[in-house]
C-alpha positions as CSV (number, residue, x, y, z in Angstrom):
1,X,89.1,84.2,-49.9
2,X,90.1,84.4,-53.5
3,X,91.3,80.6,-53.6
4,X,88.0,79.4,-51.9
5,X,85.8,81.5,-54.4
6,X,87.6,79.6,-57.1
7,X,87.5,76.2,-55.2
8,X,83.8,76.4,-54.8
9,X,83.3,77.2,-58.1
10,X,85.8,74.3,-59.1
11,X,83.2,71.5,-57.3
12,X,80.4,73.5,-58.2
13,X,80.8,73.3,-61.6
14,X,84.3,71.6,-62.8
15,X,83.9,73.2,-66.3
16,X,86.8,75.9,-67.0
17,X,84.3,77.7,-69.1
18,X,81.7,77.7,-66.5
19,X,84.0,78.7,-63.7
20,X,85.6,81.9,-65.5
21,X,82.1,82.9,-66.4
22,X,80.8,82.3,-62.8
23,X,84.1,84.4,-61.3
24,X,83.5,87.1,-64.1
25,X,80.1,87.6,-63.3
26,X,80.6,88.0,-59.7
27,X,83.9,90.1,-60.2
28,X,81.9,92.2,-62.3
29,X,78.5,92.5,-60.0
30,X,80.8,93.1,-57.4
31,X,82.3,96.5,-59.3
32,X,79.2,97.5,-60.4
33,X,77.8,97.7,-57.2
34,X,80.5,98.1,-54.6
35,X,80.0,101.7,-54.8
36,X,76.4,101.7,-53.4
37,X,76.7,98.7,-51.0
38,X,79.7,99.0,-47.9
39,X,78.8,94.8,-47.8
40,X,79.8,94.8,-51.2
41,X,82.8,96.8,-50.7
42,X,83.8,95.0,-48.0
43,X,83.6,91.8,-50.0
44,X,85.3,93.1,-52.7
45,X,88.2,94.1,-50.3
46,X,88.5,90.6,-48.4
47,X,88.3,89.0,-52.1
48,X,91.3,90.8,-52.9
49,X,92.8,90.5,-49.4
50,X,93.1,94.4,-48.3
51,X,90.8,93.1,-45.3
52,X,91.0,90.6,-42.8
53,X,88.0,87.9,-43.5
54,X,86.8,88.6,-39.5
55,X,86.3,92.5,-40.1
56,X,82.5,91.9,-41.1
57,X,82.0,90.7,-37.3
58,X,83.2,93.7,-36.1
59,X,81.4,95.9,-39.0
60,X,78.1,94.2,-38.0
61,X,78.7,94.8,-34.5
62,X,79.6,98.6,-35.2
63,X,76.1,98.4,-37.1
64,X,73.6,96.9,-34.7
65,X,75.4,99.5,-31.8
66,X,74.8,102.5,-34.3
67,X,70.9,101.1,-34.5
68,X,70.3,100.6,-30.8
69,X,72.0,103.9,-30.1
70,X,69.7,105.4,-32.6
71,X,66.5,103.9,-31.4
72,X,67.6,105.2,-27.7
73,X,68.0,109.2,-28.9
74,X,64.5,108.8,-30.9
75,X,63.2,107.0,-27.6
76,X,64.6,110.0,-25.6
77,X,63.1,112.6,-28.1
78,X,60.0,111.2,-28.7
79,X,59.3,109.1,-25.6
80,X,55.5,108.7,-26.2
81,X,56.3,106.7,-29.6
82,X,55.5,103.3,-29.7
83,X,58.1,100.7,-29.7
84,X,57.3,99.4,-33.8
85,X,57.1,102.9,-34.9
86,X,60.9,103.6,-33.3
């Protein structure tokens, strides 16, 4: 992931200047907010290759079965909700 960062920024922009400045500023966004954002953190951990590239697939999969499980128990507890207000 870390070579195609830098080869998109390469044909993005071509200048050396304007590439380290592009790859500082995301390196740095992506510090300053991996913290509050598990995207983020993920990112930041298939940038530095800790995590396989495919792991977000199975992250967002993870995430919509958390929600539909979620809407079911609130469906269960509070069946005369509407649907939009589950």
């Amino acid at each position: 992931m870390e070579q195609f960062l830098y080869t998109y920024l390469v044909t993005k922009y071509g200048l050396r200047s304007l590439i380290v400045e592009w790859a500082t500023a995301i390196i740095n966004g992506v510090r300053a907010h991996m913290e509050a954002d598990h995207e983020i953190q993920l990112f930041a951990k298939v940038l530095k290759n800790v995590c396989d590239e495919n792991f977000r697939l199975t992250q967002l999969r993870v995430k919509d079965t958390v929600i539909k499980m979620m809407k079911e128990v609130v469906r269960e507890k509070m069946p005369l909700k509407s649907q939009a207000d589950v």
